[in-house]
C-alpha positions in Angstrom: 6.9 28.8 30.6 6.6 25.4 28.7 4.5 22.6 29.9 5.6 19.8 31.0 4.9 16.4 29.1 5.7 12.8 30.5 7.0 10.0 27.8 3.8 7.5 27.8 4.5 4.0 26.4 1.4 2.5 25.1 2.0 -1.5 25.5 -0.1 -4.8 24.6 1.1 -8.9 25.3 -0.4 -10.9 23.3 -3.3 -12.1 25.6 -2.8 -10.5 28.1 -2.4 -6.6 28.3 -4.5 -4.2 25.6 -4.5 -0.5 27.1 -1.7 2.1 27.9 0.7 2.8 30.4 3.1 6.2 31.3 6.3 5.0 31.5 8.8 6.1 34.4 11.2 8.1 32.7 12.2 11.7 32.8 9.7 14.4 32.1 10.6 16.0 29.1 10.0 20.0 28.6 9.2 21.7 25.3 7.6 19.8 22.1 5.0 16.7 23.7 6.7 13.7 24.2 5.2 11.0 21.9 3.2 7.6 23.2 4.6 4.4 21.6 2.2 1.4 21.6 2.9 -2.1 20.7 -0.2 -3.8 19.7 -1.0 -7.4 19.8 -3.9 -9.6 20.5 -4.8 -13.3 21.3 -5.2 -15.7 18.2 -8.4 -18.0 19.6 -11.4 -19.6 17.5 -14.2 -17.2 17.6 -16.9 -17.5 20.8 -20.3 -15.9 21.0 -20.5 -12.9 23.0 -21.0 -14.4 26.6 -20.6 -11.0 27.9 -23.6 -9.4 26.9 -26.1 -11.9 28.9 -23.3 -11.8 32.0 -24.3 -8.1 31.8 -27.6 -7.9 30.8 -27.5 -6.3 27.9 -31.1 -5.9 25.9 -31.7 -8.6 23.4 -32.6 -5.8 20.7 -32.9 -1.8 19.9 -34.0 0.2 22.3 -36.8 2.2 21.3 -38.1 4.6 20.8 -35.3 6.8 22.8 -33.2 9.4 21.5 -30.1 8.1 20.0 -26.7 9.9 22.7 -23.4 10.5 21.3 -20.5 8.0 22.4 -17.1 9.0 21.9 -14.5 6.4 21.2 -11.1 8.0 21.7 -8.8 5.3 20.7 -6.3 4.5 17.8 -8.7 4.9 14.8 -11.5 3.0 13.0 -12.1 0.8 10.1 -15.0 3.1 9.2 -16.3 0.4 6.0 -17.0 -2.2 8.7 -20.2 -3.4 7.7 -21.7 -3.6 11.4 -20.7 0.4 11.8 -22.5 1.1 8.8 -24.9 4.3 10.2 -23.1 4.0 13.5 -20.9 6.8 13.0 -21.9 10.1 13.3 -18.5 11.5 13.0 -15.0 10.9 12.9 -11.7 13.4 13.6 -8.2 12.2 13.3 -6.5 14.6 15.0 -3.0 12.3 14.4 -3.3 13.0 10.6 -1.2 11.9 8.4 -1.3 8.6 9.9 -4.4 6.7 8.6 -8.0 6.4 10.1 -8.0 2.8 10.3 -6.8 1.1 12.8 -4.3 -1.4 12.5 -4.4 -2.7 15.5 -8.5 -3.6 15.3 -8.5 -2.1 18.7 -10.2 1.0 18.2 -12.8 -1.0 15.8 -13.5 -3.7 18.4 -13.7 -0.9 21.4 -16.4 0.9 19.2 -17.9 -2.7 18.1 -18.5 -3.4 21.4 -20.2 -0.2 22.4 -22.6 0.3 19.0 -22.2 -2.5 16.3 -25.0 -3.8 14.4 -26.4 -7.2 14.9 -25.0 -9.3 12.2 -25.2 -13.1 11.6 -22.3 -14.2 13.4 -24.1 -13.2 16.5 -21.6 -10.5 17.1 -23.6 -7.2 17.8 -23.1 -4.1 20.2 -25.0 -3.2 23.6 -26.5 -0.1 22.4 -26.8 0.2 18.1 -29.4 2.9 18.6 -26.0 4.7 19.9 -24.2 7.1 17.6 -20.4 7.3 17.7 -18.1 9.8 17.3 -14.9 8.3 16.5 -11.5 10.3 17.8 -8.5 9.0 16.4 -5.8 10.2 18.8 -3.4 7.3 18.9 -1.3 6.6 15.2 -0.8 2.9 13.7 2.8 3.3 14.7 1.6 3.5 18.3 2.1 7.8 19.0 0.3 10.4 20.4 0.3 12.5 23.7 -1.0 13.6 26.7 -2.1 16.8 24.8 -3.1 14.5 21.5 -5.9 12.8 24.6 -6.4 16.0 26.1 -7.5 17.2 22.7 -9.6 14.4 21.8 -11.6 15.0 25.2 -12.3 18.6 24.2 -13.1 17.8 20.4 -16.0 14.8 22.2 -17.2 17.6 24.3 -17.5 20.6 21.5 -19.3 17.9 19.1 -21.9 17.0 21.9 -20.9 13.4 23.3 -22.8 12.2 26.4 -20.7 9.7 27.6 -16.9 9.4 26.7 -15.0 6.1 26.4 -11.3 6.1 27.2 -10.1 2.2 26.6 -6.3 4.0 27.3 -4.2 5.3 30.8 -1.2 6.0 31.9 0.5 6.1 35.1 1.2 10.1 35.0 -1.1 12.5 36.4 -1.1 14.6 33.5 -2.2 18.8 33.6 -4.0 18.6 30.5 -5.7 15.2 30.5 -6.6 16.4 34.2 -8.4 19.7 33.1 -9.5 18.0 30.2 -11.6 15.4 32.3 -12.8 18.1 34.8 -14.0 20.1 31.7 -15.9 17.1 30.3 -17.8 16.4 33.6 -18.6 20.3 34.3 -20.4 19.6 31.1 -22.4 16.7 32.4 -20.6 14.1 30.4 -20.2 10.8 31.6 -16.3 9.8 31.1 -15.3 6.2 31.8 -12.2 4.3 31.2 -10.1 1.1 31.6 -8.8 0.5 35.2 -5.6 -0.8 33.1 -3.4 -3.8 33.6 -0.8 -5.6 35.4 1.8 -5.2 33.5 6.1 -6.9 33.2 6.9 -4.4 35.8 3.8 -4.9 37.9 0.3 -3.2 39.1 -0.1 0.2 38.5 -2.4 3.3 39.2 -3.9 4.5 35.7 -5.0 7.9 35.2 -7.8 9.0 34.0 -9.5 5.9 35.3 -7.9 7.2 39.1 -9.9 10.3 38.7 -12.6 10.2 41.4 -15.4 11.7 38.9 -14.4 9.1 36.2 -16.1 5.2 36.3 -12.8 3.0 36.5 -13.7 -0.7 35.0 -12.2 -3.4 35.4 -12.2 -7.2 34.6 -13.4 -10.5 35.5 -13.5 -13.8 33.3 -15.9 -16.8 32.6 -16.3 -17.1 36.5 -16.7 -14.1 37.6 -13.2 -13.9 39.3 -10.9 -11.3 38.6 -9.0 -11.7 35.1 -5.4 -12.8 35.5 -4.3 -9.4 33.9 -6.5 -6.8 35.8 -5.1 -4.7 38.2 -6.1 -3.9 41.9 -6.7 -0.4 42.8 -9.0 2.1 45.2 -9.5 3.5 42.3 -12.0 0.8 40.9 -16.1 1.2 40.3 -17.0 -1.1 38.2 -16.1 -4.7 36.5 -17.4 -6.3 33.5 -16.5 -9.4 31.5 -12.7 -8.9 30.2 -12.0 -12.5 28.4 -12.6 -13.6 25.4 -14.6 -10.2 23.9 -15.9 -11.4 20.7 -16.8 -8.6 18.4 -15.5 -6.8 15.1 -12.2 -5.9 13.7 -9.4 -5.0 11.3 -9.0 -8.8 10.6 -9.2 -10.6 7.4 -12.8 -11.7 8.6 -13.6 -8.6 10.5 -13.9 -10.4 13.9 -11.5 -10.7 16.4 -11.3 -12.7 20.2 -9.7 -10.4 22.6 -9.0 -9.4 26.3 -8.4 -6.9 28.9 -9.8 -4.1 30.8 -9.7 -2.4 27.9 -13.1 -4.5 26.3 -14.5 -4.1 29.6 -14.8 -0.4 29.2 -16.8 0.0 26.8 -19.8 -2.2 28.1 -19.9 0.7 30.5 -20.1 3.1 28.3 -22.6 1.8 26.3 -24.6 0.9 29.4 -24.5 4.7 30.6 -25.3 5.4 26.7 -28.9 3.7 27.2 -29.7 4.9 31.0 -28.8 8.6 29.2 -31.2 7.5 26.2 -33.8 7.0 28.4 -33.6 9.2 31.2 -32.5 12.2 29.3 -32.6 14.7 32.4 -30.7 12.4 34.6 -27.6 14.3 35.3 -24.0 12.2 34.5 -23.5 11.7 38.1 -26.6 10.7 38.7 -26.1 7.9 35.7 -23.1 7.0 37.8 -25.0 6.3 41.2 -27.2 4.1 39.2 -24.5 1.6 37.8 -22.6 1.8 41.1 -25.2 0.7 43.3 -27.2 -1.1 40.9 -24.2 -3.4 40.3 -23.9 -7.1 41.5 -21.4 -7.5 44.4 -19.1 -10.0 43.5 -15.8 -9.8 46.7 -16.5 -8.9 50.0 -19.9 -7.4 51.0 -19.4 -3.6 49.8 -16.8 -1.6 47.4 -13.4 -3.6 47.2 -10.2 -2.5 45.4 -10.5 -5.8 43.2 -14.1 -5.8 41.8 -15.5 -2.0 43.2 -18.7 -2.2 43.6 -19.4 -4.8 41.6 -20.4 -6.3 38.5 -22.4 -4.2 35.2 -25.7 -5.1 35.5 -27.9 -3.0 32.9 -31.6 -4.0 34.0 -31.1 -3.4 37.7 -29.7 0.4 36.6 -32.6 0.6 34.6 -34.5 -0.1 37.5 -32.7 2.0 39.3 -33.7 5.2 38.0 -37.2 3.8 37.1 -37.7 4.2 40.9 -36.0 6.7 41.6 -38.3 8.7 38.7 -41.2 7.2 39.8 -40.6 8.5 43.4 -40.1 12.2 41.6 -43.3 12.5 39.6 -45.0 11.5 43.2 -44.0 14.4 45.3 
C-alpha cells in the first residue's frame, strides 16, 4: 500500500514569518507531494547581536571540550562563507540537482547562528568549537517533502550528530517525520525545532516542534515580550530572542537582519551543543531538563503556552548540570 504524503507549503512575509507550514489540502497518495516555500526577509541596517548577551552566550571558544556534531537541516548553505570556514564537517544535498547554496540566506544564517566564527563585524556564532553537518533538504525553488525531512533526520543520525536543528514545521502529523524523530531520540540525539509562526490564516500547531520529546522554541523581542509573529501553543519549551538576528548570509555583504522563531531555534541548539561538549555522558534528555528548568521565567510563575518555561539561559544550564555532577561523583 502507498503512503500517504500531505502537500506542505513552506511560506515567509517579509518580516514577519521565516519557517514552514503544511497546508490544508487534500492528502495526496503515490509520488511525495512537494513543499513550496516563498522566501523573504526584512531589509534593516545591520545591529550587533543583542541576542547572545540576552542568552548568555560565552564571550569566546569553549575549551578544551570535544567539538559535537550539529545538524542544520534547512534549504542549503553558502559553504565559501568566510565565518563557516572549518565549520563544516560535512554537507549532503539530498535535493540535488538544485544547488547547495542557499538562496534564500536562510539555511546560512540558521547555521551562522549556531557555529560561525567571530569576525570583525561582531557577528559570531554561540558555539564555533561546534561542527556542522549541513543537510540540504529544501531546493532554492522552495521543494522538498515530508520524506525529503524524514531523510535528512536519518542521514544527521547515520553521520553521528548530537543535537539536530529543525528551523522548519508543518501543520501535518506526518508517518515518516514522526518515526524519523522517534528514531533520532532512541539514539540520544537532542532534536529541537521552531515553534513556527502566526501566519495570514492564523496560529497553528507545528510538528515536529509538537512532539513531546522535541524542545519547541519560540520568540520574544527587545523586551522580552512575545514577538508579534510567534505563535502560542502547549507545545512550547523554550524562547529565545526572535528580532532582529544579526548574523551571516547569501547577501551581497554576507550579513543579513532577520526574524522569527526560526533564528530562535538555533541558539538552542547550539546551547545543547556546548552542555553536550561538556558533559559528554549527559544523556539528550537529560540536556533537555537542564535548559528547561534552568531557563528564566518570563509569563506567569511556571510553564505557559506563550513563553514555556522560559527564556535560554546558557550559564544557569551550565550550572545546572555542574550540580547535578557534582552531587554524582559524591555518592
Amino acid at each position: 500500500m502507498m503512503q500517504t504524503h500531505r502537500r506542505i507549503l513552506i511560506q515567509s512575509l517579509v518580516a514577519l514569518v521565516l519557517g514552514i507550514r503544511v497546508s490544508s489540502s487534500t492528502p495526496i497518495t503515490g509520488q511525495p507531494v512537494l513543499m513550496r516555500a516563498q522566501f523573504a526577509k526584512p531589509i534593516t541596517v545591520h545591529t550587533q547581536p543583542w541576542y547572545l548577551d540576552r542568552i548568555g552566550a560565552p564571550h569566546s571558544r569553549i575549551v578544551p571540550y570535544p567539538s559535537i556534531i550539529v545538524a542544520v537541516i534547512d534549504d542549503g548553505i553558502d559553504a565559501g562563507a568566510p565565518q563557516l570556514d572549518g565549520q563544516i564537517i560535512g554537507i549532503v544535498n539530498i535535493v540535488a540537482p538544485d544547488q547547495l547554496r542557499d538562496e534564500s540566506g536562510h539555511g546560512t544564517h540558521t547555521a551562522g547562528i549556531i557555529a560561525a566564527r567571530p569576525g570583525s563585524s561582531g557577528i559570531r556564532g554561540i558555539c564555533d568549537a561546534c561542527q556542522l553537518l549541513i543537510i540540504k533538504a529544501i531546493t532554492n525553488t522552495g521543494y522538498g517533502s515530508d520524506l525529503t525531512v524524514a531523510r535528512a533526520i536519518t542521514i544527521a543520525i547515520e553521520r553521528g550528530a548530537r543535537v539536530i536543528n529543525l528551523s522548519i514545521g508543518g501543520t501535518a502529523d506526518t508517518p515518516a517525520i514522526r518515526r524519523a524523530v522517534a528514531d533520532a531520540i532512541a539514539h540520544d540525539i537532542v532534536v529541537v525545532a521552531a515553534a513556527g509562526n502566526v501566519t495570514s490564516t492564523g496560529p497553528h500547531r507545528y510538528y515536529p516542534a509538537a512532539y513531546p520529546e522535541v524542545i519547541a522554541v519560540s520568540a520574544i523581542d527587545h523586551e522580552n515580550r512575545k514577538a508579534s509573529f510567534a505563535t502560542t501553543d502547549r507545545a512550547i519549551d523554550l524562547v529565545a530572542p526572535g528580532v532582529d538576528i544579526a548574523n551571516i548570509d547569501t547577501s551581497a555583504d554576507g550579513i543579513g537582519v532577520t526574524q522569527g522563531t526560526s533564528t530562535a531555534a538555533p541558539q538552542v541548539s547550539a546551547a545543547a551543543a556546548l552542555l553536550r561538549a561538556r558533559y559528554p555522558m549527559v544523556s539528550a534528555m537529560g540536556i533537555r531538563r537542564a535548559l528547561l528548568s534552568a531557563s528564566i521565567d518570563l509569563g506567569p510563575p511556571g510553564r505557559d503556552d506563550t513563553f514555556g518555561y522560559g527564556l535560554l539561559n546558557i550559564p544557569r544550564a551550565f550550572a545546572v548540570l555542574q550540580r547535578s555532577t557534582t552531587r554524582a561523583n559524591q555518592r
